[in-house]
GUZAPA-77661 format. One line per 10 residues: their letters; for each residue y, z, x of C-alpha. Coordinates in nm, 2 decimals, padded with zeros to 4 digits. Layout:
<sites>
A	Y,Z,X  ...
</sites>
This chain:
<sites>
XXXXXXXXXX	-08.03,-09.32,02.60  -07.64,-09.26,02.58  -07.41,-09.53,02.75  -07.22,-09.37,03.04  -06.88,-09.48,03.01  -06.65,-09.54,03.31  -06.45,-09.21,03.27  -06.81,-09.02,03.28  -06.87,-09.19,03.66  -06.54,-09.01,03.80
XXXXXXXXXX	-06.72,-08.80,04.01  -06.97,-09.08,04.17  -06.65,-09.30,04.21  -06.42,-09.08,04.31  -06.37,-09.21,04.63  -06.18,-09.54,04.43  -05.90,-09.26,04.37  -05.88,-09.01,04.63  -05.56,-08.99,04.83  -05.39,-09.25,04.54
XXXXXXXXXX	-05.07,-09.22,04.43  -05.24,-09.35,04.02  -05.06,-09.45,03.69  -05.27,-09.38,03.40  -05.24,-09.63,03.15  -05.38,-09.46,02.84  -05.36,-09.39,02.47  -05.57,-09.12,02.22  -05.90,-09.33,02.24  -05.89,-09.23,02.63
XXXXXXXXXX	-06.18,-08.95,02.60  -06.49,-08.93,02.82  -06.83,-08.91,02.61  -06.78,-08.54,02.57  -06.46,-08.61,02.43  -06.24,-08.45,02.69  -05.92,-08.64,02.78  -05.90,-08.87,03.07  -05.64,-08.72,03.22  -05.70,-08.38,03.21
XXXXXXXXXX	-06.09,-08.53,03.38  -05.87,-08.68,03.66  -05.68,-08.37,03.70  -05.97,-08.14,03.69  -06.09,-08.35,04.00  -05.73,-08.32,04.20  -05.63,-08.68,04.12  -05.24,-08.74,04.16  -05.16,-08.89,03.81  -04.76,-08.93,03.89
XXXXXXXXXX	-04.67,-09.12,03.60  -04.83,-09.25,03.26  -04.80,-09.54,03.00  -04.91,-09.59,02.64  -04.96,-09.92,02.43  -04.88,-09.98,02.10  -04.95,-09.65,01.89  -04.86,-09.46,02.17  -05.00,-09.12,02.34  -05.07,-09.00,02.03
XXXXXXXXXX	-05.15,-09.27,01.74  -04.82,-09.37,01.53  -04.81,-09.63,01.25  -04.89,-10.03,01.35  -04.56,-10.21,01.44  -04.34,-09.88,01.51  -04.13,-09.90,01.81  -04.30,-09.64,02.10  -04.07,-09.43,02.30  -04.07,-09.27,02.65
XXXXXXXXXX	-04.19,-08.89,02.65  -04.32,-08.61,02.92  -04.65,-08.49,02.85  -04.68,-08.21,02.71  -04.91,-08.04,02.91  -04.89,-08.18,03.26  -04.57,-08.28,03.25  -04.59,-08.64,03.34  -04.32,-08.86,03.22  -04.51,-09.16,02.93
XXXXXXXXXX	-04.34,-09.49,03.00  -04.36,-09.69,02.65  -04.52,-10.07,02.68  -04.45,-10.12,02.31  -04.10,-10.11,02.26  -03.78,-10.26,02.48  -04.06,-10.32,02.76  -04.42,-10.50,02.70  -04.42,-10.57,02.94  -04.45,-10.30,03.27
XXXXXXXXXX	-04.16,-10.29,03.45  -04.19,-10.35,03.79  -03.94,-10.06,03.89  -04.16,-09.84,03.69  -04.44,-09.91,03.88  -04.28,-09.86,04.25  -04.46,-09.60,04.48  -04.78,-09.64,04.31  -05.12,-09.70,04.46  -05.31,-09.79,04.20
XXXXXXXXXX	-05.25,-09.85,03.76  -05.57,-09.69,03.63  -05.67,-09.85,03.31  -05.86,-09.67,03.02  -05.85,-09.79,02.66  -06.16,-09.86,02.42  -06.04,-10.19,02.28  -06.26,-10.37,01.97  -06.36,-10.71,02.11  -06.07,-10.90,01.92
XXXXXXXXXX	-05.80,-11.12,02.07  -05.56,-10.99,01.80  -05.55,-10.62,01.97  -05.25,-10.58,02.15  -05.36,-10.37,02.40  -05.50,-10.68,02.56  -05.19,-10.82,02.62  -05.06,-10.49,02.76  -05.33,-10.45,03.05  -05.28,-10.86,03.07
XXXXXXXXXX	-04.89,-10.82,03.12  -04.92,-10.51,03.34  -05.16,-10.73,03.59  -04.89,-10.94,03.59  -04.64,-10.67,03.74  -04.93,-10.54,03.96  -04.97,-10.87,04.13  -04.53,-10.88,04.21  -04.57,-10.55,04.32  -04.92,-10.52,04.53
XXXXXXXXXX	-05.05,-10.26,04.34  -05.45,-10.25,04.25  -05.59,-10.25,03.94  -05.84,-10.03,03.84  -06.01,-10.05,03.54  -06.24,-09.78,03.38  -06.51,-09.96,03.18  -06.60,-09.91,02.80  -06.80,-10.08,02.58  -06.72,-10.33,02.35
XXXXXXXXXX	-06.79,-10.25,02.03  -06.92,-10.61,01.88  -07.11,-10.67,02.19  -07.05,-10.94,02.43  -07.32,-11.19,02.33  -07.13,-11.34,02.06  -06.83,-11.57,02.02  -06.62,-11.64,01.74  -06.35,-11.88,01.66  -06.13,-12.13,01.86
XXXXXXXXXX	-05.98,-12.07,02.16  -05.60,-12.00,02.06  -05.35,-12.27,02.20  -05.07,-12.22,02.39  -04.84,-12.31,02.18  -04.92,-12.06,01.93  -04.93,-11.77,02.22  -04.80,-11.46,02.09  -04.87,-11.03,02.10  -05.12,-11.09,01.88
XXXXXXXXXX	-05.33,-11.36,02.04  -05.32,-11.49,02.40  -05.49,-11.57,02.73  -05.66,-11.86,02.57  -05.88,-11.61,02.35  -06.11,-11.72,02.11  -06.13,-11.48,01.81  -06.40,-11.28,01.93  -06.48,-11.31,02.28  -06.73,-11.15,02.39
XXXXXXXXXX	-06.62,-10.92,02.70  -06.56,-10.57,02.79  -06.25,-10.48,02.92  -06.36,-10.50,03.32  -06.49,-10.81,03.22  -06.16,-10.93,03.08  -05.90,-10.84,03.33  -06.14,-11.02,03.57  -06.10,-11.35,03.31  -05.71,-11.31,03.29
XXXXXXXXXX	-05.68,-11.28,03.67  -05.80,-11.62,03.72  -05.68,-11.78,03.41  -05.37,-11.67,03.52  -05.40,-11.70,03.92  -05.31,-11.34,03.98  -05.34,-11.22,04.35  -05.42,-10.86,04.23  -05.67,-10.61,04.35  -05.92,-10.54,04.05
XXXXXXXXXX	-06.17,-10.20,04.08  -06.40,-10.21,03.85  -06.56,-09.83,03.77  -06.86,-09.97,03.55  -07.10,-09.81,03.24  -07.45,-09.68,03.26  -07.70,-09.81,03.08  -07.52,-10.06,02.89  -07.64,-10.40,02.81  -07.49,-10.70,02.69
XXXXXXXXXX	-07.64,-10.69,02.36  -07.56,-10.36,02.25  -07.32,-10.31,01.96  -07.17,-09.98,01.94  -07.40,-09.80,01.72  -07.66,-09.88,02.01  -07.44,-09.69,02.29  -07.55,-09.36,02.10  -07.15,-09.25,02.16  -06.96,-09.05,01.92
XXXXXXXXXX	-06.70,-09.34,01.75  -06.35,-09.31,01.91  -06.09,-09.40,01.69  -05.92,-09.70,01.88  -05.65,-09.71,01.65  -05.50,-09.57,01.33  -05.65,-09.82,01.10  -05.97,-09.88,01.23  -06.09,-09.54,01.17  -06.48,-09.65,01.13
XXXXXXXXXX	-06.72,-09.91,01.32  -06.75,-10.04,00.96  -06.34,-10.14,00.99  -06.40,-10.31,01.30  -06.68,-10.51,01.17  -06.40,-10.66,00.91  -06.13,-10.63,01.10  -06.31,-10.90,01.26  -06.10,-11.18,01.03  -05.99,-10.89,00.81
XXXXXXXXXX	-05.71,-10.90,00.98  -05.57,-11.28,00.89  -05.50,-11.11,00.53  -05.20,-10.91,00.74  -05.02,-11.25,00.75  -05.06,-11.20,00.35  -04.89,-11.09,00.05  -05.25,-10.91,00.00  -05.31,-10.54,00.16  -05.55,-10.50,00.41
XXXXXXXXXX	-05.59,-10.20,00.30  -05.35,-10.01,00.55  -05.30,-09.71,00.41  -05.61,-09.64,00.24  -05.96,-09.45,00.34  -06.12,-09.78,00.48  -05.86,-10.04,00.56  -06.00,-10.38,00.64  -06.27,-10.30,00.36  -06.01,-10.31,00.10
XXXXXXXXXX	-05.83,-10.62,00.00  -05.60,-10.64,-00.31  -05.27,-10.67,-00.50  -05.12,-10.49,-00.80  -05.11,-10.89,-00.89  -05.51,-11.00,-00.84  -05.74,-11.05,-01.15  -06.03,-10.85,-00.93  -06.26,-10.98,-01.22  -06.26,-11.31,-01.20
XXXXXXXXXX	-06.17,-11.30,-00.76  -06.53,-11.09,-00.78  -06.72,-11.38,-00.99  -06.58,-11.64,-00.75  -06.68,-11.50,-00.42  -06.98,-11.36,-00.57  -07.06,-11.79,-00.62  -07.14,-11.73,-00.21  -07.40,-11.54,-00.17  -07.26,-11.36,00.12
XXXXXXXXXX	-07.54,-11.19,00.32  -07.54,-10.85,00.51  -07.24,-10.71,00.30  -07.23,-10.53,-00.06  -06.87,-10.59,-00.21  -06.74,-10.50,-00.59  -06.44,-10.46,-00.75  -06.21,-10.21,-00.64  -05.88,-10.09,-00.74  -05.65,-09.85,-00.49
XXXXXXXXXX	-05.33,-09.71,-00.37  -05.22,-09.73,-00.01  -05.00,-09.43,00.04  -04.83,-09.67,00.34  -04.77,-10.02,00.44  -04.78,-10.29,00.18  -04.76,-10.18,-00.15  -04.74,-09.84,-00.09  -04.77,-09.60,-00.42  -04.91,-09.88,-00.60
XXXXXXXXXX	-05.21,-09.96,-00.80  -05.36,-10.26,-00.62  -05.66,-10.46,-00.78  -05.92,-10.62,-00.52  -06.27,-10.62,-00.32  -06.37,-10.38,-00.14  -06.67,-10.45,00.14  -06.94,-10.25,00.28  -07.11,-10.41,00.59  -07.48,-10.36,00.59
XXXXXXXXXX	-07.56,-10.45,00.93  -07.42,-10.41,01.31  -07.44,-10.82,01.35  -07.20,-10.90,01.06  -06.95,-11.17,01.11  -06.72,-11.12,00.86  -06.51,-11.41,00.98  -06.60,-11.68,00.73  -06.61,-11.40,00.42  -06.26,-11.31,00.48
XXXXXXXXXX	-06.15,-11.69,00.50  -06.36,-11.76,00.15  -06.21,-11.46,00.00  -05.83,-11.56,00.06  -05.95,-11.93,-00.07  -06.05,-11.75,-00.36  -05.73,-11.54,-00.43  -05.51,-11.84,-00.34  -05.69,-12.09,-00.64  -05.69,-11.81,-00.85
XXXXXXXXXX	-05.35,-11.72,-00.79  -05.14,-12.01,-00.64  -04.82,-11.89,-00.75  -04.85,-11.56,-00.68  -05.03,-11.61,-00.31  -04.80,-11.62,-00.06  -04.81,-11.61,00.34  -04.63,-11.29,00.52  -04.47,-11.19,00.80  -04.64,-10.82,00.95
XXXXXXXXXX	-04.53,-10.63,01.24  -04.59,-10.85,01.54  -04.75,-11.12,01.32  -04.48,-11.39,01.24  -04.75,-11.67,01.06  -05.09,-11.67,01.00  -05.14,-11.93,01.27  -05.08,-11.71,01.51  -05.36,-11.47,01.41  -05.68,-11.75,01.36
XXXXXXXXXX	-05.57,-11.91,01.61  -05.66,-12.29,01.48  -05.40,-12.43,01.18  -05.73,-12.54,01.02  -05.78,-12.21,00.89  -05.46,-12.25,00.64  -05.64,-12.55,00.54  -05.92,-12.39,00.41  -05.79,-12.18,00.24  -05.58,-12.40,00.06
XXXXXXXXXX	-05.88,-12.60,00.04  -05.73,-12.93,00.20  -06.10,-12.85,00.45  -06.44,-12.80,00.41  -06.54,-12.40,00.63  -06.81,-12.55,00.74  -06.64,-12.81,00.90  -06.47,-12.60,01.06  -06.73,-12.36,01.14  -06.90,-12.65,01.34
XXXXXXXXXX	-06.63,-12.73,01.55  -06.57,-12.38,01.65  -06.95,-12.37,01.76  -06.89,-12.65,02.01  -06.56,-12.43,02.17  -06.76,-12.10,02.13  -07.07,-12.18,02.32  -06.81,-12.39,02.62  -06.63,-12.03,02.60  -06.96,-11.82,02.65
XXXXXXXXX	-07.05,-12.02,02.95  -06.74,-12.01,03.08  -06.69,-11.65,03.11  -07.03,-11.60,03.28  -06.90,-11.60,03.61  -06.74,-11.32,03.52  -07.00,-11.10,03.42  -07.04,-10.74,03.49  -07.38,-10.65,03.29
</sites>
């Protein structure tokens, strides 16, 4: 049977929003399982949506890292208030003469998404100002029976990893905000409009919903799945394959021997993904135009954690390549620390530390994570 998202309950909820004043806070991944756009749903059932605001990517999906602007609608005319450029924070001003900040994103299940942060900082602003929050409920994609990493320190708090996240953290996005609201101590109103036949243990491919795109670059479940960790190589002088048909599948340089990277990481016997050599051109973001030499990886499974492989495969770059390996700066990524969340990750890869060491530790803080959030629980 097909998971009824929030958006599809608007009708047998309806009485959350009748007679609100409502901000929408939306972007392109805010369709209803027929694919119709939330707020042309809300309309349809005489909701007053007076004002709107978009994350990073905006309304309408533009590149990772570009500065979002302020815009009308252009069909119902409703003026967009950006949350990813001067402001990400929402304004308090902006928010005046609202009822309610409805809240409707598919997010992936990763504390490196920024649209966390946004719904995190806009709770914030809704707890100055009195306004409820209410959140329409979507899956996460990995599930939410599995944690991954460390819980990120506060110290290395950024856009890219907050609210004492570990990597993976096993929540949907009701489930969250309720997390963040006591993490935080936030005397806000959360209304929760929650799924249909959803269960903790589905991944997405179990939902039986048509994939919606949550962002430009993760354009398949199979990008989420190594997104998961994929993304520490955007702290890299390595593409992540941005720019290409499958990034977070395709990892490489116009500098990598992909021969002898392939025979190292090969020495692992990674389970539940196929890899091989691959050479490709991003047509944007690092690299762009040229030939890059790498790995490209094809998850075989819904339950990969591509976590460690990623770690193992930047090891393997870095010995084979010390001089040429080099630690980035990306968009709202200023040091890798910052994305793994745990400075013991650089040391792997530099291999000044065992991974499964590491791994070990981060079990301890996973499973103290997983019982934590129970109390939050919606399914």
């Amino acid at each position: 049977m097909k998971t009824k998202l929030g958006l599809d309950r608007i009708e047998e909820f309806e009485r959350f929003f009748r007679g609100k004043r409502l901000g929408l806070l939306t972007n392109y991944s805010g369709v209803d399982s027929l694919l119709r756009e939330n707020v042309s749903v809300l309309m349809d059932q005489g909701l007053q949506i007076q004002k709107m605001f978009a994350p990073e990517h905006g309304l309408y999906g533009i590149a990772d890292g570009e500065t979002v602007e302020d815009m009308i609608h252009p069909v119902y005319q409703i003026p967009v208030v950006s949350l990813y450029g001067p402001n990400k924070k929402l304004p308090k001003e902006e928010i005046e003469g609202l009822d309610a900040l409805v809240y409707d994103i598919q997010d992936v299940g990763l504390r490196y998404y920024t649209f966390l942060y946004t719904l995190s900082y806009a709770m914030e602003t809704a707890a100055e100002t009195g306004t409820e929050v209410i959140i329409l409920d979507r899956p996460n994609p990995l599930g939410t029976l599995h944690i991954k990493g460390t819980r990120i320190p506060t110290e290395l708090s950024s856009f890219v990893g907050d609210d004492r996240l570990p990597i993976r953290y096993g929540m949907t996005i009701a489930e969250y905000a309720q997390y963040v609201r006591k993490l935080k101590n936030l005397d806000v109103s959360i209304t929760i409009v929650p799924m249909d036949m959803y269960t903790p243990k589905d991944y997405f491919p179990d939902t039986g919903l048509l994939w919606n795109i949550p962002s430009p670059a993760l354009p398949t479940y199979q990008s989420v799945l190594c997104y998961n960790g994929g993304c520490f190589f955007e702290a890299t002088n390595i593409s992540e394959g941005r720019g290409t048909p499958v990034p977070f599948q395709f990892f490489g340089a116009p500098w990598i021997d992909m021969g002898k990277v392939y025979q190292r990481i090969n020495e692992h016997n990674f389970e539940k993904v196929a890899f091989r050599q691959r050479s490709f051109v991003p047509f944007s973001s690092k690299y762009k135009d040229r030939v890059c030499f790498g790995i490209e990886f094809i998850p075989l499974c819904k339950e990969l954690d591509f976590v460690p492989i990623a770690i193992l495969t930047m090891q393997a770059i870095r010995q084979i390549h010390p001089d040429q390996f080099e630690y980035a700066t990306y968009a709202d990524v200023n040091h890798i620390d910052h994305l793994t969340g745990d400075p013991r990750v650089r040391s792997v890869i530099e291999g000044a530390m065992d991974l499964e060491e590491l791994m070990v530790d981060w079990e301890r803080e996973e499973t103290r994570f997983f019982q934590e959030i129970q109390e939050f629980r919606v399914y």
